[in-house]
C-alpha positions as CSV (number, residue, x, y, z in Angstrom):
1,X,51.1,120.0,173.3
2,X,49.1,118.5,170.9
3,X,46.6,115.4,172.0
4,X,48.3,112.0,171.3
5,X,46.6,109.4,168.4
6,X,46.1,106.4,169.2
7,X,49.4,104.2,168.9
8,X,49.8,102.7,165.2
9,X,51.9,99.7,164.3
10,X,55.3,101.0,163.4
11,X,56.9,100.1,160.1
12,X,59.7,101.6,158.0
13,X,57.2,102.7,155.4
14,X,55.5,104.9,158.0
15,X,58.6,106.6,158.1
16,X,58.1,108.0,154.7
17,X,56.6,111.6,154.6
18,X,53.8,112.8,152.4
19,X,55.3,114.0,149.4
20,X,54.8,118.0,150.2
21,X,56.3,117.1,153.2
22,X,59.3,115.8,152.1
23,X,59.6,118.2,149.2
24,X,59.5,120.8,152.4
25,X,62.4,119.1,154.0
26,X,64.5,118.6,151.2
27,X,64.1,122.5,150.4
28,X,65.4,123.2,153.8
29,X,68.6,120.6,153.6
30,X,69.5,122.7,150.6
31,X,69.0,126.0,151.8
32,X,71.1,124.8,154.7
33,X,73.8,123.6,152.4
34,X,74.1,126.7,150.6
35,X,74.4,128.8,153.6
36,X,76.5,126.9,155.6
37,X,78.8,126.7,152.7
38,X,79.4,129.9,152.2
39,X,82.0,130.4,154.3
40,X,84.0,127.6,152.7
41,X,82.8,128.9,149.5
42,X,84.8,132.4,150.2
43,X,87.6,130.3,151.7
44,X,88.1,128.1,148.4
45,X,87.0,131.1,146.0
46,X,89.2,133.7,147.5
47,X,92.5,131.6,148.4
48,X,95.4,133.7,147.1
49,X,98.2,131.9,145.3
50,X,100.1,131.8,147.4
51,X,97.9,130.3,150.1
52,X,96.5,127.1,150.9
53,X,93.0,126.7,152.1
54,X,92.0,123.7,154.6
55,X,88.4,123.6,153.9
56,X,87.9,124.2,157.5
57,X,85.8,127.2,158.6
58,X,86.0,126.7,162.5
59,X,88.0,125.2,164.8
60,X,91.3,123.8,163.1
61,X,92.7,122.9,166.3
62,X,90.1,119.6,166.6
63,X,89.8,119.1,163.0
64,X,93.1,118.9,162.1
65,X,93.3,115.6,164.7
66,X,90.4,114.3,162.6
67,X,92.5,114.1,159.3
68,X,95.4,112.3,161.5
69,X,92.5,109.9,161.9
70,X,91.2,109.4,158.6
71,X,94.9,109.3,156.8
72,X,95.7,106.4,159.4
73,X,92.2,104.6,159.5
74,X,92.7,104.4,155.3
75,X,94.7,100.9,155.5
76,X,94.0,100.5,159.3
77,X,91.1,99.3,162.1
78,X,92.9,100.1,164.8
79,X,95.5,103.3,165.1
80,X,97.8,105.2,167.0
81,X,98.0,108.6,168.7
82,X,99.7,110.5,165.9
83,X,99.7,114.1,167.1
84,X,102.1,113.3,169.6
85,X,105.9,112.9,169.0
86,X,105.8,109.8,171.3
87,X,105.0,106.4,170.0
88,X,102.3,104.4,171.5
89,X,100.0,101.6,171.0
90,X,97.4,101.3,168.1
91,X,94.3,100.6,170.0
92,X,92.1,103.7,168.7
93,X,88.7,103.3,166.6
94,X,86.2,106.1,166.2
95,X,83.5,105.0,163.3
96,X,82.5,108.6,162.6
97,X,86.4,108.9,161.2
98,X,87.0,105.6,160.1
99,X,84.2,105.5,157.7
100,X,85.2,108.3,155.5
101,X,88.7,107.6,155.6
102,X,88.4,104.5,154.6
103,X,86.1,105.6,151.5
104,X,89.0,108.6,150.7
105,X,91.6,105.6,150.8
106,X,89.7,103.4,148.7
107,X,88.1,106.5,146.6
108,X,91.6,108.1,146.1
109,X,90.4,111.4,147.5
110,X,92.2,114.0,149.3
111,X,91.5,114.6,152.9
112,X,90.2,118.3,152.5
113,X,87.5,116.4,149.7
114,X,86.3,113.8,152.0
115,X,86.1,116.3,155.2
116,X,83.1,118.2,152.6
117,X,82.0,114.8,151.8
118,X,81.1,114.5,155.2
119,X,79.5,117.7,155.6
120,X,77.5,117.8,152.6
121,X,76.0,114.0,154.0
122,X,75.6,115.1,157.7
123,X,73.5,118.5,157.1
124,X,70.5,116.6,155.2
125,X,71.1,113.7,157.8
126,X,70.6,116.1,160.6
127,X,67.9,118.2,158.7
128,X,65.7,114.8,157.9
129,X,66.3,113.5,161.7
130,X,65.1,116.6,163.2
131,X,61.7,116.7,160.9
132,X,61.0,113.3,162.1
133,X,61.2,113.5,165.1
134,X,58.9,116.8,165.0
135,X,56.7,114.6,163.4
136,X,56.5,112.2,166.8
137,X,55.3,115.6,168.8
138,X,53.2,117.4,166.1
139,X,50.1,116.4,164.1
140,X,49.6,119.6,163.1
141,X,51.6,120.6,160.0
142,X,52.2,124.7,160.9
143,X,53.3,123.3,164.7
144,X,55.2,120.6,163.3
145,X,57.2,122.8,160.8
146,X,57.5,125.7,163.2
147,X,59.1,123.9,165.3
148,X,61.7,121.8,162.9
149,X,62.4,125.1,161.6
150,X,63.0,126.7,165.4
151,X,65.2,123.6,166.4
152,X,67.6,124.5,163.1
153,X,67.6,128.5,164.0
154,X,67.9,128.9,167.5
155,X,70.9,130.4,168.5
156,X,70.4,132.3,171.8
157,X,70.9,135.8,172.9
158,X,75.2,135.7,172.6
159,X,74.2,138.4,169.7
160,X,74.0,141.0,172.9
161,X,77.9,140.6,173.6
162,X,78.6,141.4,169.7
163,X,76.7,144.8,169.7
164,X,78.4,145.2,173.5
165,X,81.8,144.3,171.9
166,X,81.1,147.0,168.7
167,X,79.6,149.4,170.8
168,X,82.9,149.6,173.1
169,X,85.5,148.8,171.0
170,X,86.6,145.9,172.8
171,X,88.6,143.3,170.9
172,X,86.6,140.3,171.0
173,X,82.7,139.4,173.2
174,X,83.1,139.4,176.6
175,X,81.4,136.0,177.3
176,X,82.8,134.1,174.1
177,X,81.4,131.0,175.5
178,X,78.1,132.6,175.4
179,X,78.1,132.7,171.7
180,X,80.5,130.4,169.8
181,X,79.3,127.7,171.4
182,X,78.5,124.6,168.9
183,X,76.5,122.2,171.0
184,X,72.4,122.7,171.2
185,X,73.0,125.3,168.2
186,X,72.2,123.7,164.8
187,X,73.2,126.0,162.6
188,X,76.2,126.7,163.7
189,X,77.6,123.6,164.3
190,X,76.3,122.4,160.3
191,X,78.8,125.6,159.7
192,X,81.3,124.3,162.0
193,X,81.7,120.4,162.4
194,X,80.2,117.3,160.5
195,X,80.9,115.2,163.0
196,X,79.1,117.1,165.5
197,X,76.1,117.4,163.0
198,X,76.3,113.3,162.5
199,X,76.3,113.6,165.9
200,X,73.2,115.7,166.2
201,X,71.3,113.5,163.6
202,X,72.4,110.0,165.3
203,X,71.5,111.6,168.7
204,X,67.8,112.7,167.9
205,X,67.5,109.7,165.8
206,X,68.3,106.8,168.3
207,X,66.0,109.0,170.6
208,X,62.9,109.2,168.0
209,X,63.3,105.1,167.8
210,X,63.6,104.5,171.2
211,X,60.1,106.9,172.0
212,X,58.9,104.9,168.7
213,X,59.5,101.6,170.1
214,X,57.8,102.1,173.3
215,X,54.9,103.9,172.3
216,X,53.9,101.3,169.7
217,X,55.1,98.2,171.5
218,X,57.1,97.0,168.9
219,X,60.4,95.8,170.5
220,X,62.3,95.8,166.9
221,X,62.4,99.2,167.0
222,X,63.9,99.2,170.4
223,X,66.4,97.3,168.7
224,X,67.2,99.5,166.0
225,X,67.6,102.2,169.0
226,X,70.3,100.4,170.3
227,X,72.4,99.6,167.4
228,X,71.9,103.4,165.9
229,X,73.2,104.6,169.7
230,X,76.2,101.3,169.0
231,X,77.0,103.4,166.4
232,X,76.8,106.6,167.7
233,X,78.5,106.0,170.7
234,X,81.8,104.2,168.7
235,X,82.1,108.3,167.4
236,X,80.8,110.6,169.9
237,X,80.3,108.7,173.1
238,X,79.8,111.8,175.3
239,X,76.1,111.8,173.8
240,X,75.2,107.9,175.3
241,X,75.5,110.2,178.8
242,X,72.0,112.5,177.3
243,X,70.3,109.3,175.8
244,X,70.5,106.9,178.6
245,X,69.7,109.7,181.2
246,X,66.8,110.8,178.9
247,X,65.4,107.2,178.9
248,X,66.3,106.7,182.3
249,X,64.0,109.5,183.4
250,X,61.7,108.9,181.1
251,X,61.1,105.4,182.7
252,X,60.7,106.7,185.9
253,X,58.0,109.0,185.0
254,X,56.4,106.1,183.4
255,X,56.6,104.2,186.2
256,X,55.6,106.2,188.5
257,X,52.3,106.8,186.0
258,X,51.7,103.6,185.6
259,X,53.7,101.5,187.6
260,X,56.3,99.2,186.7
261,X,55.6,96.9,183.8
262,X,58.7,94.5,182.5
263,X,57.9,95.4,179.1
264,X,58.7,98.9,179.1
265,X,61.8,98.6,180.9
266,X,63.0,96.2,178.6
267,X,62.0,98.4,175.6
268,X,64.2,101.4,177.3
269,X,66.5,99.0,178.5
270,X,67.7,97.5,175.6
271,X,69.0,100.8,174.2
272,X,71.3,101.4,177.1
273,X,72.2,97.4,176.6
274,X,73.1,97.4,172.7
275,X,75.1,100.8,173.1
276,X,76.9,99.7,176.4
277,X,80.1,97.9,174.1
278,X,81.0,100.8,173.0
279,X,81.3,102.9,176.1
280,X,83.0,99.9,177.8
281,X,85.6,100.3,174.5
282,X,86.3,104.2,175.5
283,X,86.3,102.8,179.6
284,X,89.0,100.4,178.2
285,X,91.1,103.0,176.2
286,X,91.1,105.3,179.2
287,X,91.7,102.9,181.9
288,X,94.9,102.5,183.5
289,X,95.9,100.1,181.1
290,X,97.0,102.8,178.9
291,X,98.4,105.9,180.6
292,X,99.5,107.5,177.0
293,X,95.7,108.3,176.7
294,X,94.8,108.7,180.1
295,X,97.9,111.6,180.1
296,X,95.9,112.9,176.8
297,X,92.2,112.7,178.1
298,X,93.5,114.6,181.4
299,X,94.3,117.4,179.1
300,X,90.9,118.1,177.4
301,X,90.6,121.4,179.7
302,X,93.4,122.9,178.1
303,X,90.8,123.3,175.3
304,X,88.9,125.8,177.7
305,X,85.2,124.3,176.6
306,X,83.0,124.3,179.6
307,X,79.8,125.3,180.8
308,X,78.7,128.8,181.3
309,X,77.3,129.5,184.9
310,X,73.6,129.1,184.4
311,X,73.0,133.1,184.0
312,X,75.1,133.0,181.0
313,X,73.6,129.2,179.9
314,X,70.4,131.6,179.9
315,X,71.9,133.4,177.5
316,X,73.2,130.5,175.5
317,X,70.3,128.7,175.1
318,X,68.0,132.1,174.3
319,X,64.8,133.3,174.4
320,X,63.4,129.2,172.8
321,X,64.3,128.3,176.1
322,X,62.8,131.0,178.0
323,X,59.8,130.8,176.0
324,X,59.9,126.8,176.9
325,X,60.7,127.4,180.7
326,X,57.9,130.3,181.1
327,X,54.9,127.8,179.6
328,X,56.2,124.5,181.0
329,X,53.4,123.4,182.9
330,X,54.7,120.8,185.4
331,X,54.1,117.4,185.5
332,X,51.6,116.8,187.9
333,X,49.4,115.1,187.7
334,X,51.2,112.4,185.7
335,X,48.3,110.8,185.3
336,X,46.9,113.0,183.1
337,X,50.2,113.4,180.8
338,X,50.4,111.6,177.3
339,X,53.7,109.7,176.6
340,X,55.2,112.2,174.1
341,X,54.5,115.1,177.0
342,X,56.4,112.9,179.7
343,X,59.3,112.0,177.2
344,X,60.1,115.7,176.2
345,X,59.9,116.8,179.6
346,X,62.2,113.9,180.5
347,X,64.7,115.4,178.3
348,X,64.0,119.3,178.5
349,X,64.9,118.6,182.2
350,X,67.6,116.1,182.3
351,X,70.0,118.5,180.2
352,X,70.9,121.2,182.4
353,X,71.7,118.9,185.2
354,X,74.2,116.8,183.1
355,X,76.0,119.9,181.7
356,X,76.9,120.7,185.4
357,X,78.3,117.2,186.3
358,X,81.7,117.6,187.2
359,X,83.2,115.9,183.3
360,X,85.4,117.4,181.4
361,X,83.0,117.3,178.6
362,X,79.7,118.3,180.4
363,X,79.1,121.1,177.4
364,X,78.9,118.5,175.2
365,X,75.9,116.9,176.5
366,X,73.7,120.2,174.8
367,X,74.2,118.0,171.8
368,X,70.5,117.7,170.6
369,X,69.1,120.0,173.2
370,X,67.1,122.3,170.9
371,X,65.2,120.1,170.0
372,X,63.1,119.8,173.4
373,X,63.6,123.1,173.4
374,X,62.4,123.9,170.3
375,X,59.2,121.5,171.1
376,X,57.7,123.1,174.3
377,X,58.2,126.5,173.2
378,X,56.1,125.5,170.0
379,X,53.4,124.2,171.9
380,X,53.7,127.5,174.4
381,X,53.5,129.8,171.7
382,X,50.6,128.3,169.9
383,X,48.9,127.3,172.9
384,X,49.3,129.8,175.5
385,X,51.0,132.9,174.1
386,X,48.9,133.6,170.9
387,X,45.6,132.3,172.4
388,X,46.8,135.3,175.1
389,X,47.6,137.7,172.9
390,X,44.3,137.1,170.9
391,X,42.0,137.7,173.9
392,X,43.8,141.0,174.8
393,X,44.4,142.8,171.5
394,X,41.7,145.4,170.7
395,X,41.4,145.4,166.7
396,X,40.3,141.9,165.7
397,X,41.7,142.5,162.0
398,X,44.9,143.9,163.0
399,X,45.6,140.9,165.5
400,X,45.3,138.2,163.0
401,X,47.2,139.6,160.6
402,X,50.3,140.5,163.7
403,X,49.7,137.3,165.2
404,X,49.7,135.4,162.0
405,X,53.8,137.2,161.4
406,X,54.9,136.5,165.0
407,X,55.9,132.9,164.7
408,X,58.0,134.2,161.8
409,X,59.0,137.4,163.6
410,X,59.9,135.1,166.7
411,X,62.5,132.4,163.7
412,X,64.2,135.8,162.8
413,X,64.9,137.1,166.5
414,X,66.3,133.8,167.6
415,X,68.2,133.7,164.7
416,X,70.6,136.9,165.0
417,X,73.1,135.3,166.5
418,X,73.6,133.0,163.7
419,X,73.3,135.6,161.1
420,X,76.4,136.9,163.0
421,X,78.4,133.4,163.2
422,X,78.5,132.9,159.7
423,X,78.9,136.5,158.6
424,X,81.9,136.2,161.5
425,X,83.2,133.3,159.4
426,X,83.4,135.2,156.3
427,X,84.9,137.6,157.2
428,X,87.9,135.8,158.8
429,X,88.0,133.9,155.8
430,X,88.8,137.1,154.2
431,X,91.8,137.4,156.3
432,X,93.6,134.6,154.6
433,X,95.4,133.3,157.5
434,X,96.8,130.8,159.8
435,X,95.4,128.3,160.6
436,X,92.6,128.0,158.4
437,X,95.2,128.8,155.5
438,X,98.7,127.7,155.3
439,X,101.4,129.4,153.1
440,X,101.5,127.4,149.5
441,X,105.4,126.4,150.4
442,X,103.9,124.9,153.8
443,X,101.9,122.9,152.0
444,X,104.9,122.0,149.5
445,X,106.8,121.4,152.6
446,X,104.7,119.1,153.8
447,X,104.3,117.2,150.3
448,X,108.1,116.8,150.6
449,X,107.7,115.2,154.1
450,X,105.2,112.8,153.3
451,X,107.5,111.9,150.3
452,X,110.9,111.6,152.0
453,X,110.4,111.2,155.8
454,X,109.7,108.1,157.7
455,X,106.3,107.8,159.4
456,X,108.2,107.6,162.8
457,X,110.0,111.2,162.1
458,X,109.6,113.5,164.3
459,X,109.0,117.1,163.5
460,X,109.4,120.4,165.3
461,X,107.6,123.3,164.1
462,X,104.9,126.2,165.3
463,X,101.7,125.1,166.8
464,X,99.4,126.3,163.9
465,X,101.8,124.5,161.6
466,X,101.7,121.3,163.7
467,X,98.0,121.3,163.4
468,X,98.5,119.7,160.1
469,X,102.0,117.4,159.6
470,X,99.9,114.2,160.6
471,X,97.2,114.4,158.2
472,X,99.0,115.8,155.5
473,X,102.2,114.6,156.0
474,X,101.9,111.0,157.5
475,X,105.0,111.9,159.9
476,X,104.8,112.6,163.8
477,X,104.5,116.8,165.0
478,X,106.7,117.4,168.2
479,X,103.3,119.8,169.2
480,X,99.9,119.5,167.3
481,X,97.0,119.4,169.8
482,X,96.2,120.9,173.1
483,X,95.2,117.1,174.3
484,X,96.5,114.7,172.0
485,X,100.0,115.9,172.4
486,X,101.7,114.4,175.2
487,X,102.9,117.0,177.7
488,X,101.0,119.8,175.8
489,X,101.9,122.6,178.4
490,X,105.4,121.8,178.5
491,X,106.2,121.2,174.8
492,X,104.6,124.5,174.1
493,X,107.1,126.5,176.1
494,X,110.0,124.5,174.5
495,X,109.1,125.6,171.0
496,X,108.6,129.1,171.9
497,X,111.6,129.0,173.6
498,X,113.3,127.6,170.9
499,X,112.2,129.5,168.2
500,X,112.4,132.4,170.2
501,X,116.1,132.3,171.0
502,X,116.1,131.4,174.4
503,X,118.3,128.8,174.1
504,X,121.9,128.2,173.7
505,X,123.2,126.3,170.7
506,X,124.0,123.8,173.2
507,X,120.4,124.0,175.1
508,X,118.6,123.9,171.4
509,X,121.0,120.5,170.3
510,X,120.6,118.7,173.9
511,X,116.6,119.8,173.3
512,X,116.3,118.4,169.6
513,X,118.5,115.3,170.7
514,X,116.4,114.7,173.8
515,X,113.1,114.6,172.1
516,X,114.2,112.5,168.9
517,X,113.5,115.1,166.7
518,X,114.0,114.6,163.4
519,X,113.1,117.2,161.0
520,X,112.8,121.0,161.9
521,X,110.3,123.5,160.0
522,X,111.0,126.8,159.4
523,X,108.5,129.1,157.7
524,X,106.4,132.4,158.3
525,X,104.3,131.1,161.4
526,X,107.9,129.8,162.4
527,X,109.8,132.9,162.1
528,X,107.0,135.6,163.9
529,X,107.9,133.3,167.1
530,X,111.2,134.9,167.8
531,X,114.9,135.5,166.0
532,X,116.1,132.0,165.8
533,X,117.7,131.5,162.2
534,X,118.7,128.1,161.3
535,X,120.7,128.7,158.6
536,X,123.4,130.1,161.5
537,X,123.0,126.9,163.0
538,X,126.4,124.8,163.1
539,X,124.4,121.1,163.5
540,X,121.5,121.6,161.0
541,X,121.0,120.5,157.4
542,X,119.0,121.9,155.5
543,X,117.1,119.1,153.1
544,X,114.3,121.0,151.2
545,X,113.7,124.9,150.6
546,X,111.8,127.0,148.5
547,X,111.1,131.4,148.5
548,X,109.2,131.3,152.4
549,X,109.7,127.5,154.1
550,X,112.9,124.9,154.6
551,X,113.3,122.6,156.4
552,X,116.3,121.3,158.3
553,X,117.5,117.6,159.5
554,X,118.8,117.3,163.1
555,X,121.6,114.8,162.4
């Protein structure tokens, strides 16, 4: 890596780039934009009429509990769980939902236009925090925008399952987990989730100001650290786990350089120290004071997101991070090793030890990971692999001109898998289907609840239906969300059973009675679940229909 400069007094005004510079970065955000719209794009562009289109690309099952958020955090702080049929205290606060659904409240805008509010904010936000801290590492321009441009495209070798899966027929990749997962892939999760890419920008921004602050003594900074990670941690507190065990590391390598000094713990400490409220918060919510969301956190493995044994994390994580592990070149001596070198060691290492700590969100913590990543492979292809190649080719003239296209060559490699994700995306779009797309008369449906139900109404319908009657309908789903719905296992079977028609008329009143529910939904993701007809039923009234969805009160 490239020779440290002499430490410089930090100010905001430092933070500004040259003006190529930030024409460069700005280029990139909207390159990024339009890509990674273009699945929405199709979504909106193609919708049939008689279809309604989410706006969500990727994973309806989360997102849909992030509108439940932002419809409740409108004229509320604190709210409830409200993909569960249950009632239960309001005690829940998460910024990164709060925020723009307090600005769709007070806006007037519709959840679906706020959800590409966010996105359209997050991918610049990531984009810009990614450059800058590049710029920490880097002095030299081609390094420095090799590797932003590496930590936005690296998407690891999952492509190999896809030509596997094509090549056999199979009906979907062996080793899904090897390629659609979202965190330590940029692009994919700007295409997926803004509040994963918000997440991304905070996470690589609180750890650019907390580098900052130390390596130019300027305990202000420090400070700013810790209130960016406040923030970040009061939305996605599974990344305070990376930064304070990055730090934490960090430190000790310091120490054990230099010895210990009071000043530099206290410039690593305060991080940990300003973002500590809000992980005592999420202790507090989870803590046996409230079992409702202990019963919901204990469910987060019905989601099935872990982490890959590390053969297939290889494959994850690619050939950057093979290209990082094959020129990393130790740490000792640590006397001889700049700041920046120890810090992106600190966190290259760190990573794939927390992702195997036994959590039920360890995969989360490859939030951010590219980026060190992204870093030491940089410096190992311009340092060791080219110089390599440059001694051992025969044809001077040929040699420059291939090793001047392999940095390139090497951004289109990593990239397949990505070119695959969002061509992937577009092409489900194409399908026009649940859940990303409702039928228009669910969506009327729904319209009528939020009109004409009580907020405390319960309603029973089919899961990818569910998904959606909190956000857009205001009243509680019997089953919405693999965690956030009480008894998720159990409820499950009850609605297939009951749409199926494996219940008695007596067994499906004692079962709507039993659970409160209120309101029954009956459309075309309702009827492929079995031959249950409610319009034969003797204690069902049927309060709203149109050509494909009614729905039914339980008296």
């Amino acid at each position: 890596m490239d020779v440290a400069r002499p430490a410089r007094k930090f100010s905001l005004s430092r933070l500004a780039l040259a003006s190529s510079e930030a024409r460069f970065v700005a280029v990139v955000s909207v390159i990024l934009l339009v890509l990674t719209s273009l699945p929405t794009l199709y979504g909106y562009l193609s919708t049939p009429q008689d279809r309604w289109f989410s706006g969500v690309v990727y994973n309806v099952h989360d997102t849909s509990q992030y509108l439940s958020w932002m419809r409740e955090s409108g004229t509320a702080v604190f709210i409830e769980n409200r993909l569960t049929s249950e009632p239960n205290e309001a005690i829940y606060l998460n910024l990164h939902w709060w925020i723009p659904g307090r600005v769709a409240h007070v806006l007037g805008l519709s959840l679906p236009q706020i959800y590409q509010v966010f996105r359209f904010a997050s991918v610049p936000l990531a984009t810009a925090a990614i450059y800058v801290l590049c710029t920490a590492f880097f002095d030299d321009k081609p390094k420095r925008r090799f590797a932003f441009l590496l930590a936005i495209l690296t998407s690891g070798l999952g492509w190999v399952w896809v030509v596997q899966k094509y090549a056999t027929g199979a009906p979907d990749v062996l080793f899904p987990h090897d390629v659609y997962t979202t965190p330590g892939n940029t692009f994919w999760v700007m295409v997926a989730s803004p509040h994963l890419t918000l997440a991304l920008a905070l996470t690589v921004f609180v750890l650019f100001l907390s580098f900052r602050g130390y390596q130019n003594q300027r305990f202000s900074v420090s400070v700013m650290a810790g209130l960016a990670a406040l923030f970040l941690g009061w939305g996605h507190i599974y990344d305070l786990v990376t930064i304070w065990a990055v730090l934490a590391i960090f430190g000790l390598l310091l120490t054990l350089r230099d010895g210990f000094r009071w000043r530099t713990f206290f410039r690593l400490f305060v991080v940990v120290l300003l973002s500590a409220p809000s992980a005592l918060y999420w202790a507090w919510v989870s803590s046996d004071a409230h079992p409702m969301w202990q019963e919901a956190l204990a469910q987060y493995d019905n989601l099935g997101a872990f982490t890959p044994d590390p053969a297939h994390l290889v494959i994850l994580l690619g050939l950057t991070f093979l290209i990082a592990l094959l020129t990393f070149d130790g740490l000792v001596p640590l006397k001889g090793r700049s700041d920046r070198d120890l810090f992106v060691k600190s966190w290259f290492i760190v990573v794939p030890l927390l992702v195997y700590l036994p959590l039920h969100f360890e995969i989360m913590l490859l939030t951010g990971y590219q980026l060190p990543m992204a870093i030491l492979a940089t410096a190992g292809i311009f340092d060791h692999v080219l110089p390599w190649l440059r001694e051992r080719w025969p044809s001077k003239a040929t040699s420059e001109r291939l090793l001047r296209a392999l940095p390139a060559l090497f951004l289109a490699v990593v990239s397949l898998t990505n070119l695959y994700l969002l061509g992937w995306r577009v092409l489900d779009m194409k399908r026009h289907g649940y859940p990303f797309y409702l039928h228009a008369d669910d969506r009327a449906a729904l319209g009528w609840l939020e009109e004409n139900a009580h907020p405390e109404d319960v309603v029973l319908s089919a899961f990818e239906t569910g998904h959606y009657i909190p956000g857009l309908s205001g009243t509680r789903p019997f089953l919405a969300n693999a965690v956030m719905t009480l008894s998720f296992n159990q409820k499950l079977a009850l609605v297939q059973r009951f749409y199926g028609g494996d219940m008695t008329p007596e067994e499906q009143q004692s079962f709507l009675h039993g659970y409160g529910i209120d309101f029954l939904l009956w459309g075309p993701a309702e009827r492929v679940l079995g031959p249950f007809n409610p319009d034969e039923s003797e204690f069902l009234i049927q309060t709203f229909t149109t050509d494909e969805v009614s729905i039914y009160r339980v008296p």
